[in-house]
MIMI-799043 format. One record per residue (C-alpha): z, y, x. Coordinates in steps of 0.25 Angstrom, whole numbers, plus 5000, padded with zeros to 4 digits. Layout:
<nodes>
ZYX ...
</nodes>
This chain:
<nodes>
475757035626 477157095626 478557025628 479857085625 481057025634 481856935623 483056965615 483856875622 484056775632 485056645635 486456675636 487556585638 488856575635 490156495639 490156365631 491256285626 491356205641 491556345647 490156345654 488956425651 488056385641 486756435638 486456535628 485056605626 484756745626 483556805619 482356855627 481456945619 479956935622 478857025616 477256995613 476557085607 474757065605 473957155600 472457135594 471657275595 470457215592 469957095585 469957015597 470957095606 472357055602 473157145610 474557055613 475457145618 476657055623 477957115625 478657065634 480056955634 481357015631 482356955638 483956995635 485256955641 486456975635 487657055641 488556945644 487656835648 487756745659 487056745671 486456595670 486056615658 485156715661 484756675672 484256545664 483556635656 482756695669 482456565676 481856515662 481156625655 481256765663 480756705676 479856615670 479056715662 479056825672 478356745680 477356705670 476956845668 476756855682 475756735682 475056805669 475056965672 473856975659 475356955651 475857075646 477157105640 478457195638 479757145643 481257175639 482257135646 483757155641 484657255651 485757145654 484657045659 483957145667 485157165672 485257025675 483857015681 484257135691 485657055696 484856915699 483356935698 482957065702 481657015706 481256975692 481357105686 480457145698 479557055693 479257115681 479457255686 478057225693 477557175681 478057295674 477157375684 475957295682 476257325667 476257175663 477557205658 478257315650 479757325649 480457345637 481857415636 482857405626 484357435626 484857385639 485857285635 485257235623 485957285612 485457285597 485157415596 485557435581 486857415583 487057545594 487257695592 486157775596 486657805609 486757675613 485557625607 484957735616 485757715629 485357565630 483957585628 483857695639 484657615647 483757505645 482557585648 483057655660 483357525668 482057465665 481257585670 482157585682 481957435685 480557425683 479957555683 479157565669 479357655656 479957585645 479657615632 479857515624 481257415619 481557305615 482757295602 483657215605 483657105592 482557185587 483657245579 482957355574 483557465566 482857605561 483857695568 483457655580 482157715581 482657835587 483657795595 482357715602 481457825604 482657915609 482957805621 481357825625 480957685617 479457715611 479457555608 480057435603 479757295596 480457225584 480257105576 478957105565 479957065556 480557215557 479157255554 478957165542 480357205535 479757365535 478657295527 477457275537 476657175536 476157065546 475057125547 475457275553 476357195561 475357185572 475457325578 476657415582 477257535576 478057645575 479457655568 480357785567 481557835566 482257975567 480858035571 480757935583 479657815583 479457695589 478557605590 478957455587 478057325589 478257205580 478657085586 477856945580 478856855571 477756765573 477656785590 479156765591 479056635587 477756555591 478056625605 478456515613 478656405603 476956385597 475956355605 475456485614 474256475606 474956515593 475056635598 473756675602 473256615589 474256725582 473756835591 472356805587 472656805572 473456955573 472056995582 471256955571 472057005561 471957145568 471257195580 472357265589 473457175582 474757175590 475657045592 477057085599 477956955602 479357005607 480456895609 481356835617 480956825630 482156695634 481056615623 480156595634 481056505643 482456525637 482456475622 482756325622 481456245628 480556375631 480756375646 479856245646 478956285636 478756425639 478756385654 478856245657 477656205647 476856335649 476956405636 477056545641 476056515654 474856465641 475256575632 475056695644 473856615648 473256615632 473656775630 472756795644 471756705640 471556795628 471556905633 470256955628 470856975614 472356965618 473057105624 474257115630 474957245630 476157315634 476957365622 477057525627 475457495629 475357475613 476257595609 475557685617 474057635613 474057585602 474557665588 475657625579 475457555566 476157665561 477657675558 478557595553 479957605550 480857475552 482057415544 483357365550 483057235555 482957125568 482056995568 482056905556 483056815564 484156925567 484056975553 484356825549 485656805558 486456935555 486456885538 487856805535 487656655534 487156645520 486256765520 485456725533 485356595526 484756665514 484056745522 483156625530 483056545516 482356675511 481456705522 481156545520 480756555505 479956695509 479356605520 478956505509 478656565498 477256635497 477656745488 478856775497 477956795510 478056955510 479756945507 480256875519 480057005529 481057075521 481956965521 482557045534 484256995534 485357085539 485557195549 485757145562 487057235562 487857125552 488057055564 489157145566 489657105550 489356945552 490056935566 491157035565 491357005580 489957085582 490457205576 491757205583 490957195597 490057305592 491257405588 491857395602 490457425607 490457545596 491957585603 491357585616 489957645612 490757765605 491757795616 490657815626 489757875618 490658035620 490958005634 489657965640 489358105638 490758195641 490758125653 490158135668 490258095684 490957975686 491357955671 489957965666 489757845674 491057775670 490357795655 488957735659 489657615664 490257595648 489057645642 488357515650 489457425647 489357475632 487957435632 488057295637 489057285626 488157305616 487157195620 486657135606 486856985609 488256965606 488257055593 487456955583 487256815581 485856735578 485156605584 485856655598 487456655600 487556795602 488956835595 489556695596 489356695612 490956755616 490156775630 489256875622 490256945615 491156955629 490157025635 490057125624 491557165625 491457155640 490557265640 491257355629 492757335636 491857365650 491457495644 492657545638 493257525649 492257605657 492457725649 493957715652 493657735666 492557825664 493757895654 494757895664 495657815656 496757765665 497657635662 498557615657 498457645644 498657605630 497857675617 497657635601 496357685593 496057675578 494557645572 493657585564 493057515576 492357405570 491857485559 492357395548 493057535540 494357505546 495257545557 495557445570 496657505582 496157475597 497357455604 496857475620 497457475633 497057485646 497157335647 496757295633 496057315620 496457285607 495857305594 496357285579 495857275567 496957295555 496257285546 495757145549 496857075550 497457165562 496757075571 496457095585 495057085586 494657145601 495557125611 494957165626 495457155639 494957285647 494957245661 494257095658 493357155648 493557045638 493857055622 494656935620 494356955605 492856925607 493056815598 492256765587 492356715572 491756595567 491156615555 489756565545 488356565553 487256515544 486856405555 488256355551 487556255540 486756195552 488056195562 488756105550 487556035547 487655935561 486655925573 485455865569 485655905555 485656055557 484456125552 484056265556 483956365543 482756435549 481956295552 482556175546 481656095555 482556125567 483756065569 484756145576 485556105589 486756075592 487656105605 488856055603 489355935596 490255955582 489756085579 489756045563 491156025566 491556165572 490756265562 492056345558 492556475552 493356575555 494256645542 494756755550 494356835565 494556765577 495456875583 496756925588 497956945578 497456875566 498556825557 498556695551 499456635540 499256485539 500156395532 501356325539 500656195543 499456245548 499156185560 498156205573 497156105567 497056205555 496856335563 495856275571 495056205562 495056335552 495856265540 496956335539 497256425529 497456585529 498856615522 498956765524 498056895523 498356935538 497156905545 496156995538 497157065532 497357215535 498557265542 498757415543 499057485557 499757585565 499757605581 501257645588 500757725601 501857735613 501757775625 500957665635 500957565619 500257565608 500557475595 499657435585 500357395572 499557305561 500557255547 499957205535 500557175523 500057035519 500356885513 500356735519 500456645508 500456765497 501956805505 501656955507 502557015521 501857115532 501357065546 501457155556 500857155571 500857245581 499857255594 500457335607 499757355618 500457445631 499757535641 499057435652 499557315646 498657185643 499657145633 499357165617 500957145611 500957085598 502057085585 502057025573 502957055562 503056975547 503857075537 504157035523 504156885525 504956825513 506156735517 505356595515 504156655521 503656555532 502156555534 501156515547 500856655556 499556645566 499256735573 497556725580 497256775593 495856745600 495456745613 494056755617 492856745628 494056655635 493156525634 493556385630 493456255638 493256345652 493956345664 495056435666 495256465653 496456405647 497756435638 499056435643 500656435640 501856515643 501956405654 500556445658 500156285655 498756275653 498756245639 497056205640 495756285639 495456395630 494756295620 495956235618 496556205604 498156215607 499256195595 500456245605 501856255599 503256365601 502056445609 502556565618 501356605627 499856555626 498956605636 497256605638 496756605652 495356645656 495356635671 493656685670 493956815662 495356825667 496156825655 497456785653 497756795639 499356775635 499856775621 501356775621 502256745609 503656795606 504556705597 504356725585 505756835576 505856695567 505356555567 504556475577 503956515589 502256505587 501456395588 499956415594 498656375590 497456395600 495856345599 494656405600 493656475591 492156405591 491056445584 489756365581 488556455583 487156455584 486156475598 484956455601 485356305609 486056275595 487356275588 488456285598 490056305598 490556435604 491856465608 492356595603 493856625604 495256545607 496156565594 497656575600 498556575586 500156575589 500656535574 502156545567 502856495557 503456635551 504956645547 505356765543 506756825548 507856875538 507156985536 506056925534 505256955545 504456885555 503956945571 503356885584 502756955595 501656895603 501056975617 499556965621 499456985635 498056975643 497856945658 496956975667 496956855676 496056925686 496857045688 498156975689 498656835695 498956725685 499756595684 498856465682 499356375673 499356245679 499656145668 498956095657 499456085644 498556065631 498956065616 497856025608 497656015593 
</nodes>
């Protein structure tokens, strides 16, 4: 029997009371049985595959190996007739190596007394379809090389991260040394295969290359732990019947043997896995357990197949929008049902795993800044050598770990709606930026502007950068600041996240104990926090930076909060045009637009400066235009994000440098001048500074946080996301009939520079 390592294990992330709590991570495990005879059904297990994510916590995993890593090695040691490939993800063999060298020991023996066969992959556990070539390639030799090195074996075979597989890829495989690799049957079954040719491996081609590919049992997957251990010998003597020489692969996650909610006491605790290893070795006479590289290289290939586009039958659900993945699983329902419909439901395959990218517009913002990155190293890495050339392989590793699949999608796990995920991303992408400066000899301080389609959306955005900071803008969406990151903290603060329709949603709103699951309605979904119903809300434009709001006069904080109030103008999506002003040691990027509030027409201008070494973005606004009478509501939305909420040592503060309360903190503060974010764990001291406004008032301010409701595998849960700081007018036009206000952003970096505590505490709440 062969087990791949799983697709992911727990992860954790800072919940709403600032302390860690647990999330899981999916361990990908593999069976795989084979019948060559009428009473020889070879099982060919390949082994657990079991996956960190960049950026997880050390407890977590650490969970994870005391309750299912630990656990189960030690059963195979206790059973050495158990034959099965592993895959373990490059971050958490990293992780073994920091804190528990002797376990990957452990199975280096294993590996020699071939019980175990490892599996590679690409190192850092990207989905695979979403890389050029060159870094689809460079993970996976990467991946191999380590594992040779640390346990002395010939790989041959990986594992695909999500089973996303697309036909391109096929090449790029074999030209990284892979000869093997496992997806879902479900892949199989949308080329058109029956169930019945699915009990064997194959080849697929592409550009001349082949490969050979083994299907993974729907069917394994999921009365592998949960039925009886007897189930599934019963199964494998119906496909050994069937077919003498059949083949049964299981390939999972491994973290479902001790991680997954309750499977530590019945995979360990109540003996599951200890009577399932004993029954495969009390069969053994008809039962054979073979190592995947055994099978490609004796037994022949069913032939070749070429496979669509496509993940497992789950993924394929999740990427849909809302109403479509509901249409989706009420038609695989009615295939399910209907006799007549039995042969439909394969092709009923969903979307491209790459509409991730279209449904969380946050994913394709993460993956054009790893495309940024991916493209500037990609020239250099072979112009340069000596100390340079190493400088580049320190950001080509950080490039990789920035493309670790996990915070790019969203399913039955947090994934994108975990801001510690998506940190670590952009941690790893400003790391190797900044690598190739130094590998580029780029000396501070300096200040540059560049142009591009960067997010490949057909228009044009500016990256404003410093030596201290950089900014990107989109013009064409509402001249919003959408990535803002801090070079030497290696932080975006516009990590940020919209809240916006999941399908789940209907359950969310339906109450606990009322909640029904759409897959099963026999399960009732849980809960982890009270009032969820109550906080399902969505957002009408992009939690960003520099997003221009026109509410009417009496809108108040209650209204912004809650999401009532009403979009007078056409400025926060609208386009602005733009032009960038180069001096010396400054560089100026200029957005107007010519727009309405109300059906008024006038032009908004802003301009975004940003000096040679400064930490300080200086910001304009200027209303033209404005008739006499004119007298409308301006906002204007900055977010802040990965600054956590009710935690220690993160607080907002005044021009007195009063504490004004914690970073959760919903304040309605009046004739504002300063309000500053302090995140003593990070560092940052965030200072937003307001000049008085050429007419009028001086600004009001609104703060409060941005909360999603998202799905996990404990349940529905309430994430925090961002901090919303809005200063707000009442606009008067001059004479002319014209209205300005200038405001500075300026970023501190607590730990390179001694700061002021504030000392009192001061809290204005709605």
């Amino acid at each position: 029997m062969n087990t791949f390592p799983s697709r992911h294990t727990p992860y954790k992330r800072v919940g709403n009371d600032g302390e860690p709590t647990r999330k899981r991570q999916k361990p990908v495990w593999r069976w795989g049985f084979q019948p060559r005879q009428s009473r020889i059904l070879s099982a060919r297990a390949t082994s657990s595959a079991t996956s960190q994510p960049v950026g997880n916590f050390d407890g977590v995993i650490e969970q994870a190996y005391q309750d299912s890593y630990l656990p189960f090695l030690e059963l195979l040691e206790r059973h050495p007739g158990i034959r099965l490939a592993l895959h373990t993800s490059g971050p958490l063999a990293e992780w073994f190596d920091r804190h528990h060298p002797d376990y990957p020991d452990r199975i280096a023996r294993l590996v020699a007394e071939r019980q175990i066969e490892i599996v590679g992959g690409a190192f850092y556990e990207p989905v695979l379809a979403m890389l050029p070539a060159r870094d689809r390639i460079g993970q996976i030799r990467m991946s191999t090389e380590w594992l040779e090195r640390r346990f002395q074996t010939k790989v041959t075979g990986m594992w695909v991260a999500e089973r996303v597989w697309d036909p391109g890829m096929t090449r790029d495989l074999a030209a990284a040394g892979i000869e093997w690799t496992i997806l879902d049957d479900s892949h199989f079954k949308a080329a058109g295969l029956p169930d019945e040719q699915l009990d064997r491996h194959w080849l697929t081609e592409g550009d001349g290359a082949t490969l050979a590919v083994f299907p993974v049992s729907e069917h394994l997957r999921y009365v592998i732990p949960f039925a009886a251990p007897e189930a599934t010998i019963d199964h494998l003597r119906f496909l050994a019947s069937r077919r003498p020489g059949a083949l049964a692969v299981f390939g999972d996650d491994g973290e479902k043997f001790g991680v997954w909610p309750d499977t530590r006491k019945a995979c360990f605790d109540d003996g599951w896995l200890e009577t399932f290893f004993g029954l495969l070795e009390a069969n053994a006479d008809w039962i054979q357990m073979c190592l995947p590289s055994d099978v490609v290289r004796e037994v022949p290939p069913a032939g070749t197949v070429w496979l669509p586009e496509c993940s497992y039958r789950e993924m394929m659900e999740w990427v849909l929008p809302p109403d479509s993945q509901l249409a989706c699983i009420e038609a695989r329902k009615t295939c399910g049902a209907d006799p007549r419909l039995a042969g439909v439901a394969r092709f009923l395959r969903g979307g491209s795993w790459r509409n991730f990218r279209m449904r969380y517009p946050e994913a394709n913002e993460m993956y054009a800044r790893m495309m940024a990155v991916s493209r500037r190293l990609e020239p250099a890495m072979t112009a340069m050598s000596g100390p340079a050339a190493a400088g580049l392989a320190e950001a080509t590793q950080a490039l990789y770990r920035g493309q670790c699949n996990c915070a790019y999608w969203h399913g039955a796990f947090g994934g994108i709606y975990l801001p510690h995920l998506r940190n670590a991303i952009y941690h790893e992408l400003i790391a190797a930026d900044a690598a190739a400066d130094r590998a580029e000899g780029k000396r501070a301080p300096w200040v540059e502007a560049t142009t591009d389609d960067f997010d490949f959306d057909g228009r044009t955005e500016v990256r404003l950068s410093s030596d201290g900071l950089d900014a990107w803008i989109a013009p064409a969406r509402g001249g919003m600041l959408y990535e803002l990151d801090l070079r030497d903290q290696e932080h975006n603060l516009l990590a940020t996240l919209d809240r916006r329709p999941e399908a789940y949603h209907a359950q969310v709103l339906a109450g606990p104990g009322n909640a029904r699951s759409v897959v099963d309605a026999s399960q009732v979904a849980k809960f982890k926090q009270e009032g969820l119903e109550r906080m399902v809300r969505y957002d009408s434009s992009r939690r960003k930076s520099l997003v221009d709001h026109f509410w009417d006069c009496d809108t108040d904080a209650e209204q912004i909060v809650a999401g009532t109030a009403l979009e007078r103008g056409d400025f926060a999506d609208g386009a602005y045009e733009t032009s960038v002003r180069r001096n010396p040691g400054r560089i100026q990027v200029l957005l107007s637009r010519m727009g309405n509030a109300w059906g008024i027409p006038f032009t908004l201008s802003k301009a975004v400066t940003l000096e040679a070494g400064s930490r300080t973005l200086e910001i304009a606004y200027k209303l033209e235009g404005l008739p006499r009478d004119f007298r409308q509501h301006l906002a204007v939305e900055f977010n802040f994000a990965g600054m956590p909420d009710r935690a220690e040592g993160r607080f907002f503060y005044d021009d007195t440098r009063r504490n004004l309360g914690e970073l959760g903190s919903t304040l309605d503060l009046a004739d504002v001048r300063t309000i500053g974010l302090v995140d003593d764990w990070l560092g940052i001291d965030a200072r937003l500074s307001l000049a008085e406004p050429s007419n009028g008032l001086a600004a009001g301010l609104w703060t409060f946080p941005v909360q999603s409701v998202s799905q996990s595998e404990g349940g529905f849960e309430l994430v925090h996301q961002s901090v919303v700081v809005m200063p707000h007018w009442i606009v008067t036009p001059d004479a002319d009939g014209v209205w300005k206000v200038a405001m500075r952003l300026s970023i501190g970096n607590l730990k390179a520079e001694s700061c002021q505590r504030p000392v009192e505490r001061q809290t204005a709440r709605v």
